[in-house]
C-alpha positions as CSV (number, residue, x, y, z in Angstrom):
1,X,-8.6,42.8,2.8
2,X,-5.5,42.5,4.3
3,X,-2.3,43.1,2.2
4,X,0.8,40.3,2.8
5,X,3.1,42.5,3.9
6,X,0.7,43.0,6.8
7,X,1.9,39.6,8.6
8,X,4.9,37.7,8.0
9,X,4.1,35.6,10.8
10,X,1.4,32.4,12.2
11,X,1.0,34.5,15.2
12,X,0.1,37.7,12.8
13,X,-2.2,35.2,10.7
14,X,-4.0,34.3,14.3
15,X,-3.8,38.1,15.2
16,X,-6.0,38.7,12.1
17,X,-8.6,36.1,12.2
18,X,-8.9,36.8,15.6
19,X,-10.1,40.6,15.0
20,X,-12.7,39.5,12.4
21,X,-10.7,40.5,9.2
22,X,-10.2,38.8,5.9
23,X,-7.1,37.7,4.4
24,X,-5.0,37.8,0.6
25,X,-6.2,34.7,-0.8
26,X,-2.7,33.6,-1.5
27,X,-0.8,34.0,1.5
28,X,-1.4,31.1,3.2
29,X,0.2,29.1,1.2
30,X,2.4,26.3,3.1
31,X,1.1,27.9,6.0
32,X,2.5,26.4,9.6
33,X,-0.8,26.5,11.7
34,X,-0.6,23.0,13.4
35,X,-2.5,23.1,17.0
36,X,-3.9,26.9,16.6
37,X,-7.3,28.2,17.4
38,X,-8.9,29.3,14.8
39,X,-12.7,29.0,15.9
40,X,-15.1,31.1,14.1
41,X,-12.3,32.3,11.8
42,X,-13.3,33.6,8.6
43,X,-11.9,31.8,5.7
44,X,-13.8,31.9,2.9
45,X,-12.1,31.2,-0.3
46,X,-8.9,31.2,1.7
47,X,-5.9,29.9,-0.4
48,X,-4.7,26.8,2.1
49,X,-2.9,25.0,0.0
50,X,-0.5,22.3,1.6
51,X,-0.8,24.2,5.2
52,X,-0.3,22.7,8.4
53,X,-3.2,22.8,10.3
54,X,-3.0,19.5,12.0
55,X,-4.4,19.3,15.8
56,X,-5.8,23.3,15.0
57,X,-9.3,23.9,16.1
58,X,-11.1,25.3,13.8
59,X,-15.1,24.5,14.9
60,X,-17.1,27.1,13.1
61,X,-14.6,28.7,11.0
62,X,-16.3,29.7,7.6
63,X,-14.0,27.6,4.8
64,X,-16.7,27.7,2.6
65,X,-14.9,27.5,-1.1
66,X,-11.6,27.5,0.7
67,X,-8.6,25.6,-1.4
68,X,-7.1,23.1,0.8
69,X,-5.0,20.9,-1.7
70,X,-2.5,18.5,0.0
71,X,-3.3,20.3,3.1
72,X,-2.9,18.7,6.7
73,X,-5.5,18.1,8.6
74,X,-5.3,15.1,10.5
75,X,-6.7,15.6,14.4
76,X,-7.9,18.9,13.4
77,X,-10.9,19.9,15.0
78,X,-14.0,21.0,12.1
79,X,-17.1,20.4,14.2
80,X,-19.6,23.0,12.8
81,X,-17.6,24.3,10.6
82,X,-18.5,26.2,6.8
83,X,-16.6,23.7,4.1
84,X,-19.1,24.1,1.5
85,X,-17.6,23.9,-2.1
86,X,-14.2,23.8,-0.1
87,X,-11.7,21.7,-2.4
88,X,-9.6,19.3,-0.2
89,X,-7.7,17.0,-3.3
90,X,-4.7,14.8,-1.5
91,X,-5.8,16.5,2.1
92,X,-5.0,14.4,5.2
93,X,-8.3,14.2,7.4
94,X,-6.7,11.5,9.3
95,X,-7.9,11.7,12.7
96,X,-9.8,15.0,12.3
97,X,-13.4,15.0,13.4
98,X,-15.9,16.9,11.2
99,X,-19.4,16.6,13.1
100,X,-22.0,18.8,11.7
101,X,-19.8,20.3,9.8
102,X,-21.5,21.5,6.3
103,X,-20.2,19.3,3.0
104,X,-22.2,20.2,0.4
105,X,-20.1,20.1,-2.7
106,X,-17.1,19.7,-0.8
107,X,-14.9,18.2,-2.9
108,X,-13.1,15.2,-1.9
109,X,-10.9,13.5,-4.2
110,X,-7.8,11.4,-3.2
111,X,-8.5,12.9,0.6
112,X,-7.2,10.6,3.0
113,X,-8.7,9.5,6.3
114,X,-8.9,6.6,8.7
115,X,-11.0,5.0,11.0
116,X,-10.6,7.8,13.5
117,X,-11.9,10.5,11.2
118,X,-15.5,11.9,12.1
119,X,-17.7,12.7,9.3
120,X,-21.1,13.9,10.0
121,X,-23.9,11.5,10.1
122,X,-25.7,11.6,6.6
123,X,-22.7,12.4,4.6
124,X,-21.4,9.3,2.0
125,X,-18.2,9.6,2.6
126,X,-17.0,6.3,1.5
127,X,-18.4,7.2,-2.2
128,X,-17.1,10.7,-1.7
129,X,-13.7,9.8,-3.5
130,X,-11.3,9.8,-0.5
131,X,-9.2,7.2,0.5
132,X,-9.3,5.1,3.5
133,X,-11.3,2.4,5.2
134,X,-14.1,0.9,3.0
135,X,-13.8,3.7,0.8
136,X,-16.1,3.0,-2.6
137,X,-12.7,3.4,-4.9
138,X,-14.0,1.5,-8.0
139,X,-11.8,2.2,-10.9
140,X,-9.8,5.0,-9.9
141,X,-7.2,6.6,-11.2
142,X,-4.5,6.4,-8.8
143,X,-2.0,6.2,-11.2
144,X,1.6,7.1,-9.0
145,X,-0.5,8.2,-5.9
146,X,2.0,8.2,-2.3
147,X,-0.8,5.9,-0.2
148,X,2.3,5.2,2.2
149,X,0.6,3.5,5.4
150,X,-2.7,4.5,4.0
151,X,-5.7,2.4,5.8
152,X,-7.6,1.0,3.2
153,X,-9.2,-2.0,5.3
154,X,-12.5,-3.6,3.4
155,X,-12.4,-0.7,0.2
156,X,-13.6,-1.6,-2.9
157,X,-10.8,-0.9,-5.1
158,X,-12.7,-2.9,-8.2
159,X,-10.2,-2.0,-11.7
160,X,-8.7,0.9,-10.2
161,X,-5.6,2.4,-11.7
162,X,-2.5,1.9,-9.6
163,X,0.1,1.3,-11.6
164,X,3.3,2.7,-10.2
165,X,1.6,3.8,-6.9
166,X,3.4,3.8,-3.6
167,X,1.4,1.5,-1.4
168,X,4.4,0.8,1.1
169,X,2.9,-0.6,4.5
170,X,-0.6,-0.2,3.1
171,X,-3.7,-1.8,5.1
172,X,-5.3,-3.4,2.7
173,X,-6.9,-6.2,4.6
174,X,-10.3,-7.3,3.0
175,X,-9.8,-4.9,0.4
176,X,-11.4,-6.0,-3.4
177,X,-8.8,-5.1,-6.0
178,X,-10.1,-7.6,-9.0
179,X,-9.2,-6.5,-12.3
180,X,-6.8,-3.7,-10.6
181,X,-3.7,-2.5,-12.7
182,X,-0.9,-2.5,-10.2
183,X,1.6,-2.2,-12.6
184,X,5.5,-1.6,-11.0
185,X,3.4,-0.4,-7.9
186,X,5.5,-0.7,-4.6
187,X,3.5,-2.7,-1.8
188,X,6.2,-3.4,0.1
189,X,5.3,-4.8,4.0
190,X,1.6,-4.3,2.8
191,X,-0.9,-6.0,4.2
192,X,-2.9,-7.7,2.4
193,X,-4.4,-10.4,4.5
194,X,-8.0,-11.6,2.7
195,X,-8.0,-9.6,-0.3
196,X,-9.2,-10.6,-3.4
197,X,-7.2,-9.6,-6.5
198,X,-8.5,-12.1,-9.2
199,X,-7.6,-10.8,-12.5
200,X,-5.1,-8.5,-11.1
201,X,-2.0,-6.9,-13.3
202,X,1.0,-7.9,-11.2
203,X,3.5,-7.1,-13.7
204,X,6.6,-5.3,-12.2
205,X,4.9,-4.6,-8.6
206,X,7.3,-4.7,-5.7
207,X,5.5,-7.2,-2.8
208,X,8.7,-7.8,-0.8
209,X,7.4,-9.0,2.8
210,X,3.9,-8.2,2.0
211,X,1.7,-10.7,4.0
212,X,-0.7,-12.3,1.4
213,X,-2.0,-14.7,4.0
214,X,-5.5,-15.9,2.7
215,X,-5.4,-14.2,-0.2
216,X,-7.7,-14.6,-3.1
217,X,-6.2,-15.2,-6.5
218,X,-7.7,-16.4,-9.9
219,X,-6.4,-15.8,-13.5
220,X,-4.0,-13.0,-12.7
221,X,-2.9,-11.1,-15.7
222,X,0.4,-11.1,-15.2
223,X,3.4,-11.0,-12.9
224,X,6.1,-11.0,-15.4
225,X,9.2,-9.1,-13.0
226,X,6.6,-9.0,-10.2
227,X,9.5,-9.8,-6.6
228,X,7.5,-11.4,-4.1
229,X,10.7,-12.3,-1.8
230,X,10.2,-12.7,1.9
231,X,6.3,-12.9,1.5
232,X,4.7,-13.9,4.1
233,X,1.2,-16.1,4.4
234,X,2.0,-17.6,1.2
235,X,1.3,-21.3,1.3
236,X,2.6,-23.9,-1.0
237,X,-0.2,-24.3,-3.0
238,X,-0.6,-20.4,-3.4
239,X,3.3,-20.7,-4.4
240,X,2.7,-23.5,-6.7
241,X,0.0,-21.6,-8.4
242,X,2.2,-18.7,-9.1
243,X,5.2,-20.8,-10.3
244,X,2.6,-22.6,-13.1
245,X,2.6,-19.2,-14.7
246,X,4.2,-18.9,-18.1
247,X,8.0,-19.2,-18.0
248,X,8.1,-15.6,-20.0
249,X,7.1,-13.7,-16.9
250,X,8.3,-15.7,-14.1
251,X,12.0,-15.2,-15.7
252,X,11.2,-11.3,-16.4
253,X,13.3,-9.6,-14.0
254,X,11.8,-6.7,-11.4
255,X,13.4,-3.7,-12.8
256,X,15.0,-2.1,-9.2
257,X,15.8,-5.7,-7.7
258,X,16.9,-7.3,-10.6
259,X,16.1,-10.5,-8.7
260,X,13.4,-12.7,-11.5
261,X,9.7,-13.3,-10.4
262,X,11.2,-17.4,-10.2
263,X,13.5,-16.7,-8.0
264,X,11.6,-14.8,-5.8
265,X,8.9,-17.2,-5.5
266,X,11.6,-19.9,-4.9
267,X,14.1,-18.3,-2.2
């Protein structure tokens, strides 16, 4: 095994790999590797946490048991490659295409991709625990999660915890989020065109210019301090609907706007 004080450098990390030779677990930590080829390296059980290896090849590398936490990987290149019992938790697989790659026990949770990622043909990705389109999300904790822009088209999001989650800009079109806690979460410009939130907690959640065209709504829970100023799709009998909730939450003020749910609804 290599020692750190062996590279200091990517290019020394590439050097390495390149000759066949294994690296300190912890030392590639935060890592800048974006658009590097690392084909065939060997990895295994690799600390990677939070590097940059967005855009790298790495088709057939061995990251079998790897730690990958909050790493970037979106347009990375994994086609064949070892991830077996690699951990990936908050990963970005946005764009990256993982054809034949092995998954067994991978582990997957709060991973995002989109609807460019490439996962291999027989692997359920959608129940897998990552985030993005049609993803199987059924009461999950997601509790605070930054899903910032996150493409979350058609998933089933079915009592899932997101109070105080940031879900600026989000796709959610389609998406089922009855019974969801979205306590003081922040959907701001979100797009929520289609989706069904009956039964939904509302209360404090930021929906400023959110477009809620077609939306589905029965029987919310509450959305006492909930701003819904400059919403968009919202027709008058949607608007109605939300006014003929009780007085005690549409005159609860949003804690960082100030601005009361009434008046929100009413600008």
């Amino acid at each position: 095994m290599i020692s750190k004080e062996t590279y200091k450098t990517p290019q020394d990390v590439l050097a390495i790999l390149k000759a066949g030779l294994a690296l300190a677990q912890e030392d590639l930590y935060q890592f800048n590797l974006s658009g590097f080829d690392l084909s065939k390296a060997q990895l295994h059980r690799a600390t990677l946490i939070r590097a940059n290896l967005s855009q790298a090849n790495l088709s057939e590398a061995d990251l079998s048991q790897a730690d990958l936490r909050g790493a970037d990987l979106s347009q990375a290149i994994l086609r064949n490659a070892n991830l077996q019992a690699a951990y990936l938790y908050r990963a970005d697989l946005s764009g990256a295409d993982l054809r034949g790659a092995n998954l067994t026990e991978i582990k997957l949770l709060g991973a995002r991709y989109d609807s460019q990622t490439l996962f291999p043909e027989d692997f359920a990705y959608k129940s897998s625990g990552a985030i993005g389109p049609k993803a199987n999300l059924n009461g999950a904790q997601l509790n605070t999660a930054n899903l910032r822009h996150a493409d979350l088209q058609g998933a089933s999001l079915l009592g899932a915890y997101l109070g105080g989650a940031d879900l600026t800009l989000v796709n959610l079109q389609g998406a089922r989020l009855s019974q969801a806690d979205l306590r003081k979460a922040c959907l701001t410009g979100a797009y929520l065109r289609h989706a069904r939130i009956n039964g939904a907690n509302l209360a404090g959640a930021d929906l400023r210019a959110a477009d809620m065209t077609g939306v589905e709504f029965e029987q919310l829970e509450s959305i006492a301090g909930a701003d819904f100023s400059h919403v968009q799709g919202l027709s008058d009998e949607m608007r109605s609907r939300l006014l003929s909730q009780p007085a005690q939450e549409l005159d609860t003020p949003h804690a960082l706007t100030r601005k009361t749910t009434r008046a929100s609804l009413e600008s």
